[in-house]
NULUMZA-446618 format. One line per 3 residues: number of its first residue (from 1); their letters; for each residue y, z, x of N, C-alpha, C, O. Coordinates in nm, 3 decimals. Each point is the difference from the previous one (the first is absolute). Last residue first. Example, Ala and Ser with C-alpha at 12.3 -4.5 7.8 and 13.67 -1.06 7.14 Angstrom:
<sites>
2 = SA = -0.225:0.708:1.285:0.119:0.006:0.082:0.109:0.073:-0.077:0.111:0.017:0.051  -0.683:-0.024:-0.022:0.119:0.000:-0.089:0.120:0.000:0.090:-0.002:0.066:0.104 .
</sites>
This chain:
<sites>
211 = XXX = -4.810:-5.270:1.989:-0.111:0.002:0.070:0.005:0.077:0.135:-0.100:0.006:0.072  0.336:0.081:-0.593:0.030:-0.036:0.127:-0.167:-0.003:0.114:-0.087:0.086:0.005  0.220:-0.154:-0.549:-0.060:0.128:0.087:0.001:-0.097:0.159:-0.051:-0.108:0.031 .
208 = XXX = 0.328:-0.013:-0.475:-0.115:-0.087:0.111:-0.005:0.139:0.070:0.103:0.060:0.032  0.172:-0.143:-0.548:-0.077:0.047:0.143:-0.108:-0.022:0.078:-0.113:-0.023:-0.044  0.499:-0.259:-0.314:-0.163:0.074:-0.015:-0.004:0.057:0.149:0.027:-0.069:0.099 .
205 = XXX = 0.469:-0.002:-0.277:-0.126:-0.080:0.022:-0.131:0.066:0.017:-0.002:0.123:0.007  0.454:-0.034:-0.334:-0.075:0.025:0.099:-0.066:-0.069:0.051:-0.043:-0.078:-0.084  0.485:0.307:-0.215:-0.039:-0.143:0.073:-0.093:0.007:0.078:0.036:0.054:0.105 .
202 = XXX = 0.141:0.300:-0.504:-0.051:-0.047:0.106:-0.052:-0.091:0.024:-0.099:-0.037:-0.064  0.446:0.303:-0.273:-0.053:-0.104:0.043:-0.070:0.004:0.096:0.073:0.057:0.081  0.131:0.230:-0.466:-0.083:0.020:0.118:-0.028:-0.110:0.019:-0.070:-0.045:-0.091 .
199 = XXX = 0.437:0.263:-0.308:-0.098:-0.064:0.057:-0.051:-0.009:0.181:0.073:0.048:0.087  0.179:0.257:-0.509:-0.133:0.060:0.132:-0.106:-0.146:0.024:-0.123:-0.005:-0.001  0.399:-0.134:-0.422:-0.014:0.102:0.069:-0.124:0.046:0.110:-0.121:-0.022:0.005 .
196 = XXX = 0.405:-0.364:-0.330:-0.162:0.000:0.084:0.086:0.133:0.035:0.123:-0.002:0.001  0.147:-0.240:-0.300:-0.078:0.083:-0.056:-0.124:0.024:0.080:-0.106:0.017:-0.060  0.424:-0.329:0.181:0.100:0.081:-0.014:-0.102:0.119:-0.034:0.021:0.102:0.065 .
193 = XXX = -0.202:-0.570:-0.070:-0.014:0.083:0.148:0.049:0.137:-0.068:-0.091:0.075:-0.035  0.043:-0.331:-0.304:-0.086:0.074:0.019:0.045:0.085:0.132:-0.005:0.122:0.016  0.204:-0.571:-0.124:0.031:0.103:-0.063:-0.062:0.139:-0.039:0.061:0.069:-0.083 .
190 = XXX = -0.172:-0.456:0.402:0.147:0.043:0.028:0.022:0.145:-0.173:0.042:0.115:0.008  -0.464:-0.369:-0.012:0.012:0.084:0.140:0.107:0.106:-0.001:-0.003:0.123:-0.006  0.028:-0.468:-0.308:-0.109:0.107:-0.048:0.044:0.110:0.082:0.069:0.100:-0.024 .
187 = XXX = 0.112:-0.533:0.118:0.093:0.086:-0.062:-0.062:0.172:-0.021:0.055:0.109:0.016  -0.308:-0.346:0.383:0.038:-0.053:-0.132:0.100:0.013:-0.058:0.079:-0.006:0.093  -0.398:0.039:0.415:0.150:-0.009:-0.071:0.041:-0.065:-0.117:0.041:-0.116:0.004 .
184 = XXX = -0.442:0.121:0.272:0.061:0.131:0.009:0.055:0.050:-0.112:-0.019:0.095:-0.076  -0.137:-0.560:0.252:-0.068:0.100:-0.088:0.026:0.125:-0.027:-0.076:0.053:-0.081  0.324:-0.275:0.415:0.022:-0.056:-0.119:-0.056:0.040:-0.117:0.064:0.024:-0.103 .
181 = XXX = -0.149:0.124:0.570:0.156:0.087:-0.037:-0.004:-0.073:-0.194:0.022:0.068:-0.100  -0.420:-0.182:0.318:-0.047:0.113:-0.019:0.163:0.014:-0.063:0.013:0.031:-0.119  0.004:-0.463:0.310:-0.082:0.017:-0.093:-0.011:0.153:-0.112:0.018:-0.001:-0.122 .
178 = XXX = 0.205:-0.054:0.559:0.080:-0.074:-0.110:-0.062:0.013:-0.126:0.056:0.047:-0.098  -0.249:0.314:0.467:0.003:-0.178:0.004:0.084:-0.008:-0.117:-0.004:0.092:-0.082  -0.157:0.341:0.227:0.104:-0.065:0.082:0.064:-0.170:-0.055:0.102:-0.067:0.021 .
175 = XXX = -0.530:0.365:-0.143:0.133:0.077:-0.042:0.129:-0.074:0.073:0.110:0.041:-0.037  -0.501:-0.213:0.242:-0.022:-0.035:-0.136:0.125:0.041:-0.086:0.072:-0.085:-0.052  -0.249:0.196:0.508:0.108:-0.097:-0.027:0.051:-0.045:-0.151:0.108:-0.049:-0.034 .
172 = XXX = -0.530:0.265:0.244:0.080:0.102:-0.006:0.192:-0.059:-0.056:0.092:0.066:-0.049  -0.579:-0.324:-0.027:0.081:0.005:0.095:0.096:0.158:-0.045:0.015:0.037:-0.117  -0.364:-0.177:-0.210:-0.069:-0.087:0.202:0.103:0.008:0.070:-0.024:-0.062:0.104 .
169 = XXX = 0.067:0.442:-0.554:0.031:-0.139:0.050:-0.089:-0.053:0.133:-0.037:0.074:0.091  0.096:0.336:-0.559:-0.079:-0.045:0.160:0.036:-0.173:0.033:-0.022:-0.095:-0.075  0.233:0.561:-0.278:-0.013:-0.124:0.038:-0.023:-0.048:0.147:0.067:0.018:0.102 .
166 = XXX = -0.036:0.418:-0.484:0.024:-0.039:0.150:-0.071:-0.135:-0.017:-0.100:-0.014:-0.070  0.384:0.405:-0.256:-0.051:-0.165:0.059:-0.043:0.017:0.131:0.060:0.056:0.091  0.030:0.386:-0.413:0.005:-0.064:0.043:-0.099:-0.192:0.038:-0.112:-0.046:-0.023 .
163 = XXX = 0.401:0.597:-0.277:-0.115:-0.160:0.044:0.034:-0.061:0.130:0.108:0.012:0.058  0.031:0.443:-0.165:-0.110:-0.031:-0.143:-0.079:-0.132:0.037:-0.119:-0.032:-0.003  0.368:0.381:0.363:0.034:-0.112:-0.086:-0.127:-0.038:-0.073:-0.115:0.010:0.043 .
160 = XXX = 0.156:0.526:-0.030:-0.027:-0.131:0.110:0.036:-0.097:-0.047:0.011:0.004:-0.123  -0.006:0.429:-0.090:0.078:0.011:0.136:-0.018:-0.078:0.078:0.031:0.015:0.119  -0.369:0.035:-0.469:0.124:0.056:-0.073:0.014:-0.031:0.192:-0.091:-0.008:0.083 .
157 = XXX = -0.310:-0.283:-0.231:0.043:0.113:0.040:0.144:0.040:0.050:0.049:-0.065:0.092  -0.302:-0.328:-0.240:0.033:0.096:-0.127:0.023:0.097:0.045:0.022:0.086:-0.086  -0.043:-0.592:0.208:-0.023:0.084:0.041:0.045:0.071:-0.097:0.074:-0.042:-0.090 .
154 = XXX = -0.166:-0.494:0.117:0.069:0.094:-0.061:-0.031:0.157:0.020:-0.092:0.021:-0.078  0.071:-0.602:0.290:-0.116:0.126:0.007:0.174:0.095:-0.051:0.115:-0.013:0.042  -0.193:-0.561:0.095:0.055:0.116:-0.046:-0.075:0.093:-0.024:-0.119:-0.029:-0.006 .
151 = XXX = 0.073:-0.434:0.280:-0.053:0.094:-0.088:0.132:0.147:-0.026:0.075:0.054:0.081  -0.198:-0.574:0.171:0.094:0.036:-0.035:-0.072:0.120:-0.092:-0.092:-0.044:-0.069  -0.051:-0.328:0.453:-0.025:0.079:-0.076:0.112:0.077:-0.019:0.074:0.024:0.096 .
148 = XXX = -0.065:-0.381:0.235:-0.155:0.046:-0.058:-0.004:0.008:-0.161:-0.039:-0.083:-0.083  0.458:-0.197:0.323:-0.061:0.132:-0.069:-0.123:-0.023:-0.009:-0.048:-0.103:-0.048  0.286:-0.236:0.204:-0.041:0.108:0.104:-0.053:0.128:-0.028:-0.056:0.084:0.070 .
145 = XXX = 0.379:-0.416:-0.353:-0.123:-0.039:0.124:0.030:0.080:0.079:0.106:0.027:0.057  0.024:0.133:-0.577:0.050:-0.054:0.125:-0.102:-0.071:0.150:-0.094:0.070:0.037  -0.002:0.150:-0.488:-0.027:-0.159:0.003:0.084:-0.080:0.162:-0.011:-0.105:0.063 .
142 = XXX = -0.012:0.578:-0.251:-0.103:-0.014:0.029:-0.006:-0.166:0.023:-0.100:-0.050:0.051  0.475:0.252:-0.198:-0.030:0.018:0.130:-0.128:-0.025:0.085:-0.014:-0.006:0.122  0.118:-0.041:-0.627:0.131:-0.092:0.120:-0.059:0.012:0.142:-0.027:-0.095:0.073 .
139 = XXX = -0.172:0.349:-0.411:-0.035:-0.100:0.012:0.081:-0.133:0.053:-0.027:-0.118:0.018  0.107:0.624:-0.045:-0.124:-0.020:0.081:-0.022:-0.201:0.008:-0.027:-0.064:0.102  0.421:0.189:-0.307:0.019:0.015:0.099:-0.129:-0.016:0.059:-0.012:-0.088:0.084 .
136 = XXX = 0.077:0.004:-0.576:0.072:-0.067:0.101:-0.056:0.019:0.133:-0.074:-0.090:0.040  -0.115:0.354:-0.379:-0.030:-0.105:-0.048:0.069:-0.195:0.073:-0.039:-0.117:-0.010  -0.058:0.674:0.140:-0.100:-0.121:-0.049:0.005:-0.138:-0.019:-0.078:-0.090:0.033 .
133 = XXX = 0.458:0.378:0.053:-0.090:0.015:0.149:-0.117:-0.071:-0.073:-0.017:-0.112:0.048  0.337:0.151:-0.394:0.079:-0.129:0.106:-0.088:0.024:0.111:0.002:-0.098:0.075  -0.163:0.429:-0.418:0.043:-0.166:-0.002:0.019:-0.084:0.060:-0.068:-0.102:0.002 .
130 = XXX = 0.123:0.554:0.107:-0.164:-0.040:0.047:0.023:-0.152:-0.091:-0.009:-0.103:0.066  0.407:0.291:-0.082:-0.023:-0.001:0.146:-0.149:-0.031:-0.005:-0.039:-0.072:0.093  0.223:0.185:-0.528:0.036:-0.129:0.114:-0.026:-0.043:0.104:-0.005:-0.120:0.028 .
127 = XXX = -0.074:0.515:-0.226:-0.098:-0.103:-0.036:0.021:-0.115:-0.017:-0.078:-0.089:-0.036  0.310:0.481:0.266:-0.097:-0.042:0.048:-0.067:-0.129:-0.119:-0.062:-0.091:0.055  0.447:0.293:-0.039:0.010:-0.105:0.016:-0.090:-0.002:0.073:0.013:-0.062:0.105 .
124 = XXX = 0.142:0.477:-0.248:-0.010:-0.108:-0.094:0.005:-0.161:0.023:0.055:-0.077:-0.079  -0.158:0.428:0.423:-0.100:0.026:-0.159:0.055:-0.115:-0.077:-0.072:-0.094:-0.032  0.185:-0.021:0.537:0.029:0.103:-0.088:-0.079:-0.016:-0.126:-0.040:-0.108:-0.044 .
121 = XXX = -0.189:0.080:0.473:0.079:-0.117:-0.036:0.040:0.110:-0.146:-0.071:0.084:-0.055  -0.192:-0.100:0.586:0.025:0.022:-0.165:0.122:-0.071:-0.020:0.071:-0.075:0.066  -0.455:0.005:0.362:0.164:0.015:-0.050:-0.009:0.039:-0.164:-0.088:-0.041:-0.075 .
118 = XXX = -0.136:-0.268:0.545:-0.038:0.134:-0.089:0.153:0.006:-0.049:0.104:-0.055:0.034  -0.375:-0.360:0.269:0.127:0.063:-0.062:-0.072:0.127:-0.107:-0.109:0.003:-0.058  -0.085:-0.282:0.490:0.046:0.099:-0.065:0.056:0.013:-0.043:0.089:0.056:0.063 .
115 = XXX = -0.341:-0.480:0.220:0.169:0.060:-0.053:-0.077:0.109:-0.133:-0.083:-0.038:-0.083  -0.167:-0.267:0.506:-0.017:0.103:-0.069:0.136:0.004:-0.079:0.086:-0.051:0.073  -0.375:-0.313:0.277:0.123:0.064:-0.045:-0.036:0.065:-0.149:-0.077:-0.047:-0.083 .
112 = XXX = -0.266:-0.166:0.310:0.041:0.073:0.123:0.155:0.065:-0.017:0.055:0.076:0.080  -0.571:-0.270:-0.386:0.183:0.071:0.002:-0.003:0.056:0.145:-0.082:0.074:0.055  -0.374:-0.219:-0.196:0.110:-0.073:0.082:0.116:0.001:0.009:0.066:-0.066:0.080 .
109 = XXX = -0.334:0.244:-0.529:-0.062:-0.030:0.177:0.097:-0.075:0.050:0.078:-0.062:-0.073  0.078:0.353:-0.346:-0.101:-0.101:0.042:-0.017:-0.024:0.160:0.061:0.044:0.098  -0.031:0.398:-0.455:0.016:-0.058:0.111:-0.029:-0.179:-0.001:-0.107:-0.044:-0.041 .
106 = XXX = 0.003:0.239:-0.465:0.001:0.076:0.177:0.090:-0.126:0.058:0.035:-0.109:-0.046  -0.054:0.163:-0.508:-0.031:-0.075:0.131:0.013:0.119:0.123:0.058:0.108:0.002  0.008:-0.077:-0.521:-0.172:0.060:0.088:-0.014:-0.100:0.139:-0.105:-0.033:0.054 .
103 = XXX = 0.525:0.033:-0.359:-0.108:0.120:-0.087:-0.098:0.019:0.100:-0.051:0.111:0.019  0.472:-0.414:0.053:-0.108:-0.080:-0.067:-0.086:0.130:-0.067:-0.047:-0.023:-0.111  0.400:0.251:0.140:0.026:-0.189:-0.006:-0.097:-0.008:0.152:0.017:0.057:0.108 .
100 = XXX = -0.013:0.385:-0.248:0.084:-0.057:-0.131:-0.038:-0.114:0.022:-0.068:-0.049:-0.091  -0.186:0.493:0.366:0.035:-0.154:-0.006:0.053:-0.041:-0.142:-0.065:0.038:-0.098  0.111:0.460:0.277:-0.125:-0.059:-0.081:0.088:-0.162:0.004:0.116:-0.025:-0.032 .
97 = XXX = -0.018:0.483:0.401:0.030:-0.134:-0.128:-0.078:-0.032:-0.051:-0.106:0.033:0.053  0.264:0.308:0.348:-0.072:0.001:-0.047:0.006:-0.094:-0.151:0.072:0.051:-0.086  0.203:0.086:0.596:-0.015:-0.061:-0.118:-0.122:-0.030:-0.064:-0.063:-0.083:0.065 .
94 = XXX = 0.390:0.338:0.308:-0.116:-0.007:-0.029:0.012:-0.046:-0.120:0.081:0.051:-0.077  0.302:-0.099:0.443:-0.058:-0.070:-0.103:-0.158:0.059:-0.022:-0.080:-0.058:0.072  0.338:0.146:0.327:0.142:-0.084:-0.070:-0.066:0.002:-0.201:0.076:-0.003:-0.097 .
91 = XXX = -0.132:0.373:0.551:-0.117:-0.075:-0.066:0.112:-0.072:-0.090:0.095:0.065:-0.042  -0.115:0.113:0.552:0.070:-0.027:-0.117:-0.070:-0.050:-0.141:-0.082:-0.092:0.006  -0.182:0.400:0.417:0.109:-0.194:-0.044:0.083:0.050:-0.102:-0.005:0.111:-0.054 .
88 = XXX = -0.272:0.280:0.228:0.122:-0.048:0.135:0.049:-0.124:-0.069:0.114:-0.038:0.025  -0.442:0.216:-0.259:0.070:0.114:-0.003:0.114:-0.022:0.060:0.108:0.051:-0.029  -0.519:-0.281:0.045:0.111:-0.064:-0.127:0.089:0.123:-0.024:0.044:0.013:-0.114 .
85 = XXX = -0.339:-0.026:0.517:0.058:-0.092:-0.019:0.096:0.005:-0.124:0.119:-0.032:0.007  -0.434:0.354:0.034:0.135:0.012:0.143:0.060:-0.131:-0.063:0.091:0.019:-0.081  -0.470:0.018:-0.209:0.117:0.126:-0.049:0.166:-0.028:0.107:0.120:-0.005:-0.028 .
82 = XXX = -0.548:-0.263:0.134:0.056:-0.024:-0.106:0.138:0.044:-0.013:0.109:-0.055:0.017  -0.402:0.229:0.314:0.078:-0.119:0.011:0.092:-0.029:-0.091:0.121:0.008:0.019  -0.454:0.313:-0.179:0.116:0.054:0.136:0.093:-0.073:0.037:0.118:0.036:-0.010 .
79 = XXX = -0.396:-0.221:-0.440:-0.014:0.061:0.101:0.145:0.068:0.106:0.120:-0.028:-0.003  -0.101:-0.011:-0.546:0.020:-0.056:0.104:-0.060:0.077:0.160:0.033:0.111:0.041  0.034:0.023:-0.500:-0.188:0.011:0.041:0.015:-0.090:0.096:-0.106:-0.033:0.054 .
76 = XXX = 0.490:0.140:-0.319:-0.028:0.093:0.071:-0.154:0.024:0.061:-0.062:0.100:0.035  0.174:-0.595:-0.219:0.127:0.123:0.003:-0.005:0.098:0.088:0.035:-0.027:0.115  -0.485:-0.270:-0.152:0.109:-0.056:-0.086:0.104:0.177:0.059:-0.040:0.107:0.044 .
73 = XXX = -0.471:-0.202:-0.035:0.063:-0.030:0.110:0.144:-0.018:-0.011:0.041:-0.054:0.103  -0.308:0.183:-0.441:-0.050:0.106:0.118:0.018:-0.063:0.115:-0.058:0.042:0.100  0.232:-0.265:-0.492:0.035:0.136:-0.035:-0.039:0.093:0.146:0.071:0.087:0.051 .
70 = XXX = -0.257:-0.484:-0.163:0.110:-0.102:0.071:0.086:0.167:0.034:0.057:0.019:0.107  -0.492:-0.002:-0.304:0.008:-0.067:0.122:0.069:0.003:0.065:-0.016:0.014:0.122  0.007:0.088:-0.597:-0.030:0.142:0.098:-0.011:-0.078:0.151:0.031:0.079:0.090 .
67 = XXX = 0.296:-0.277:-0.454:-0.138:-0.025:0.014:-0.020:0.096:0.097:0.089:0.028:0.080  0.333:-0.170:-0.217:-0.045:0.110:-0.086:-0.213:0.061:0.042:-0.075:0.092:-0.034  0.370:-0.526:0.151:0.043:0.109:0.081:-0.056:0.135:-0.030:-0.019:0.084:0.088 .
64 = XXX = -0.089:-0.465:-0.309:-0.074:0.016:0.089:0.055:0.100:0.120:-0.062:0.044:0.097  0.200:-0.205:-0.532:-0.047:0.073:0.041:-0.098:0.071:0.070:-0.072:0.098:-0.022  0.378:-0.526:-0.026:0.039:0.160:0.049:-0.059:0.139:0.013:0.036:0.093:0.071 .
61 = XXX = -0.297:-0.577:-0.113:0.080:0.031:-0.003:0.081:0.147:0.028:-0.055:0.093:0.059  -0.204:-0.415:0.190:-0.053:-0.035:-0.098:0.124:0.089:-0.133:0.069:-0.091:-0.047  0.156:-0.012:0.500:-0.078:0.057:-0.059:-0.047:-0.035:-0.095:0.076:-0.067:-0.070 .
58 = XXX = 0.171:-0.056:0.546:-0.029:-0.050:-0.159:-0.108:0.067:-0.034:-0.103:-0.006:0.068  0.509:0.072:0.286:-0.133:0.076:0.003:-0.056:-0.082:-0.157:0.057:0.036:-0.103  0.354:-0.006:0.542:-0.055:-0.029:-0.087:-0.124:-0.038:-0.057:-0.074:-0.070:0.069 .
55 = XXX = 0.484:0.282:0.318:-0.131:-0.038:-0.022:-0.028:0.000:-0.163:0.043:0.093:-0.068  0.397:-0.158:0.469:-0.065:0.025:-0.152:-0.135:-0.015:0.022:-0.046:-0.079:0.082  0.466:0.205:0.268:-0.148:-0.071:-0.038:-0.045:0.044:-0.127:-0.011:0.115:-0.043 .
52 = XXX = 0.444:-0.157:0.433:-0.026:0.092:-0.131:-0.140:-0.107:-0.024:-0.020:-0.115:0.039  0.283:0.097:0.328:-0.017:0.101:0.015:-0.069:0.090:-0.166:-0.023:0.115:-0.038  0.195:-0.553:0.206:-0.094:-0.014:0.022:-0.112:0.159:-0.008:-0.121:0.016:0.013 .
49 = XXX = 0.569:-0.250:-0.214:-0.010:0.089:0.012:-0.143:0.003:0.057:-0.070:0.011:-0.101  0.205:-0.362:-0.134:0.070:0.041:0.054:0.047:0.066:0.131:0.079:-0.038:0.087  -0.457:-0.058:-0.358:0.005:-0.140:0.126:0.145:0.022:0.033:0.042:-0.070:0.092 .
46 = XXX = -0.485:0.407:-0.185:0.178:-0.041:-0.054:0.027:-0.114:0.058:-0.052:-0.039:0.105  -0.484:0.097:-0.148:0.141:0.079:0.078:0.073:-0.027:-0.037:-0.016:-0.106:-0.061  -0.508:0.157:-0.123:0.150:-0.112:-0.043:0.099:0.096:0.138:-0.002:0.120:0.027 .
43 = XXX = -0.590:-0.068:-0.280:0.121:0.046:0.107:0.138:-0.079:0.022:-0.026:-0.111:-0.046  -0.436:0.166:-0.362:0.105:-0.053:0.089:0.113:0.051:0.115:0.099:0.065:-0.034  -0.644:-0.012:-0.266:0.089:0.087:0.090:0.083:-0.118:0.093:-0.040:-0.057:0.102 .
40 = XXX = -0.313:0.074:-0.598:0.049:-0.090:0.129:0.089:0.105:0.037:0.037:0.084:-0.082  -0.235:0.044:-0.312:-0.119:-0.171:0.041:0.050:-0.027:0.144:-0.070:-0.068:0.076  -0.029:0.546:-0.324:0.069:-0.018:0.137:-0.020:-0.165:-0.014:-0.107:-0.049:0.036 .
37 = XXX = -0.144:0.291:-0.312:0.099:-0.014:-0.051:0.116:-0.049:0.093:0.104:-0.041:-0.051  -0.457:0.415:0.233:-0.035:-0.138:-0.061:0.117:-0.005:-0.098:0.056:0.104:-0.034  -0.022:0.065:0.548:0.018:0.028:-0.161:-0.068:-0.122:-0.085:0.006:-0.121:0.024 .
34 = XXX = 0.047:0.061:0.457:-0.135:0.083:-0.046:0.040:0.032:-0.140:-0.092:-0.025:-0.078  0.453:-0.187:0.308:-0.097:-0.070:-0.083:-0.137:0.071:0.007:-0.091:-0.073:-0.040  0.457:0.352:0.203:-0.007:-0.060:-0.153:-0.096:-0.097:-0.028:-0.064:0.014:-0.104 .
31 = XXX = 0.051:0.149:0.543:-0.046:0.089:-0.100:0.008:-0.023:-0.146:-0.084:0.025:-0.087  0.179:-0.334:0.400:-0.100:0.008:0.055:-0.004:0.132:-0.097:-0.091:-0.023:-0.079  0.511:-0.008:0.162:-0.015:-0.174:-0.055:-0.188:0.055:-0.039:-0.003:0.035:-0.118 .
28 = XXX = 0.231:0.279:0.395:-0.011:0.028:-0.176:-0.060:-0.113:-0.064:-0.080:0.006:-0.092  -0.020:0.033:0.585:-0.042:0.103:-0.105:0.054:-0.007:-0.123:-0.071:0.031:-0.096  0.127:-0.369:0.442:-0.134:0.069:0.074:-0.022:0.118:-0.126:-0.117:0.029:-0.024 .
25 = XXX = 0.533:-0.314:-0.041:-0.075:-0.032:-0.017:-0.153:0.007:0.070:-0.077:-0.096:-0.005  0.448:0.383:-0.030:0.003:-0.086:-0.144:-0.123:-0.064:0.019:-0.093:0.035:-0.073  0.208:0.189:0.443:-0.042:0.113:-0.133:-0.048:-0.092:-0.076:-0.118:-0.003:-0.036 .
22 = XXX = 0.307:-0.189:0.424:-0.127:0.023:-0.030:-0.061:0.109:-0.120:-0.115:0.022:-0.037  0.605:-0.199:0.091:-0.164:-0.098:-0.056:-0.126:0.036:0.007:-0.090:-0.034:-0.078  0.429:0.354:0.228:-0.005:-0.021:-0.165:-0.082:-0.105:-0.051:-0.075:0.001:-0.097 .
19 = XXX = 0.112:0.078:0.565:-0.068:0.104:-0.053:-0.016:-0.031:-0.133:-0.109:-0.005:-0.056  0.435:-0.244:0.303:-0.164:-0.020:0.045:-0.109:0.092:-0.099:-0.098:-0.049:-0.055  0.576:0.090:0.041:-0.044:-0.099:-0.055:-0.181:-0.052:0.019:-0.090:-0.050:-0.068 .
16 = XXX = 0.358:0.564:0.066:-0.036:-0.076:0.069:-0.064:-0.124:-0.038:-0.114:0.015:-0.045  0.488:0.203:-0.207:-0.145:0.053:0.043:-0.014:-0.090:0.087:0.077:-0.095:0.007  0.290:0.122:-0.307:-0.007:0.086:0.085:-0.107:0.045:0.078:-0.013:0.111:0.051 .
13 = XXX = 0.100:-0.542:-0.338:0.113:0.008:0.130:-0.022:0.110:0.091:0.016:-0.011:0.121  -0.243:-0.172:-0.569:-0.043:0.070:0.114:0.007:0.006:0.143:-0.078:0.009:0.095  0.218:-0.079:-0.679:0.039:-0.016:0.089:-0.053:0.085:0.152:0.040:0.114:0.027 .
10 = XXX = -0.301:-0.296:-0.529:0.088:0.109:0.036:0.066:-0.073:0.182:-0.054:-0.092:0.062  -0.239:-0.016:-0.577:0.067:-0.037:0.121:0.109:0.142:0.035:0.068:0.082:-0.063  -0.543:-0.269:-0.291:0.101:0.144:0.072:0.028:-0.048:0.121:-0.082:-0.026:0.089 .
7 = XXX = -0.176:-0.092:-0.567:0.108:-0.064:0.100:0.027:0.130:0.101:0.022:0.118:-0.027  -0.423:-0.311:-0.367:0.033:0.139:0.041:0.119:-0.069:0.143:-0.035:-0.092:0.074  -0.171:-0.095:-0.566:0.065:0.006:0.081:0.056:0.123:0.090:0.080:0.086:-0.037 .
4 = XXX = -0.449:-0.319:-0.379:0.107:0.077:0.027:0.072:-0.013:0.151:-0.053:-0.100:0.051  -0.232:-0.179:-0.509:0.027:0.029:0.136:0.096:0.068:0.036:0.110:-0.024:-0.050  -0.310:-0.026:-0.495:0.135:-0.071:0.146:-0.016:0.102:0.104:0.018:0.121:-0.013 .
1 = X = -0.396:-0.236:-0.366:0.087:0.103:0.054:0.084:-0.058:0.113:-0.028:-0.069:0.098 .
</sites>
């Protein structure tokens, strides 16, 4: 069974910064991995935008959201805190996926750079588009130095981008280098871009809970 993927970045410009880490990580970070099916809890900041934070979640698989655990702490079963907080952010991205490329990897250890891409892509040029992302692009990019890890994940719920990449690097620098712009860039690439819709990029480095 392919591994699932739980994402949710949002922008948390309107809250108090101090406060929002400590939610995340004194109560939600710390409530999800009590779920069983929960393998790992990631945190990431914008490296733009310092104001936006992804968290990411590897699951045994999706349906583990469905699970009475994750359900009696999950949506409208959000504690008091909970509820205040995600009522006041922005939310950029909830994303829910079943792993495509590799099928059953997690997180790897020691990523301190993160990149997000989400996004659809028009109907008739989707089965192009997962072609040239299998069979060119994950594996261009994954060979670049510095890449961890390269994975794709396919979502099914109506009014969200359908897929997404995220790719872990030892440097936040990685999306930057000659190397990463070259692997990028094919004819393939170039003739697909025109057909990406509602794309989402985020540039991140890993979060350090402040001492």
């Amino acid at each position: 069974m392919a591994k699932g993927i739980l994402i949710a970045a949002m922008d948390f410009s309107t809250v108090a910064e101090d406060e929002f880490h400590d939610w995340y990580d004194l109560e939600h970070v710390p409530e999800r991995l009590r779920v069983p099916g929960f393998n790992n809890a990631e945190r990431w900041i914008g490296i733009q935008n310092p104001k936006v934070s992804v968290a990411t979640y590897d699951l045994d698989s999706l349906g583990v959201l469905k699970s009475p655990p994750y359900l009696a702490v999950a949506h409208d079963k959000g504690s008091p805190w909970s509820m205040r907080l995600t009522s006041r952010v922005k939310r950029l991205i909830r994303y829910e996926g079943d792993q495509i490329v590799p099928g059953g990897a997690t997180a790897p250890a020691g990523a301190t750079g993160m990149l997000m891409i989400a996004m659809n892509v028009a109907p008739e040029h989707e089965a192009d588009f997962n072609d040239w992302y299998n069979k060119e692009h994950i594996p261009a990019l994954s060979a670049v130095p510095g890449t961890l890890s390269a994975r794709r994940f396919q979502g099914n719920i109506a009014g969200t981008r359908r897929y997404v990449a995220l790719y872990h690097f030892n440097s936040p620098d990685v999306p930057s280098t000659d190397a990463w712009k070259k692997g990028a860039a094919s004819p393939w690439t170039e003739r697909l871009r025109p057909h990406f819709r509602d794309f989402l990029r985020i540039d991140c480095r890993r979060y350090s809970r402040a001492k």
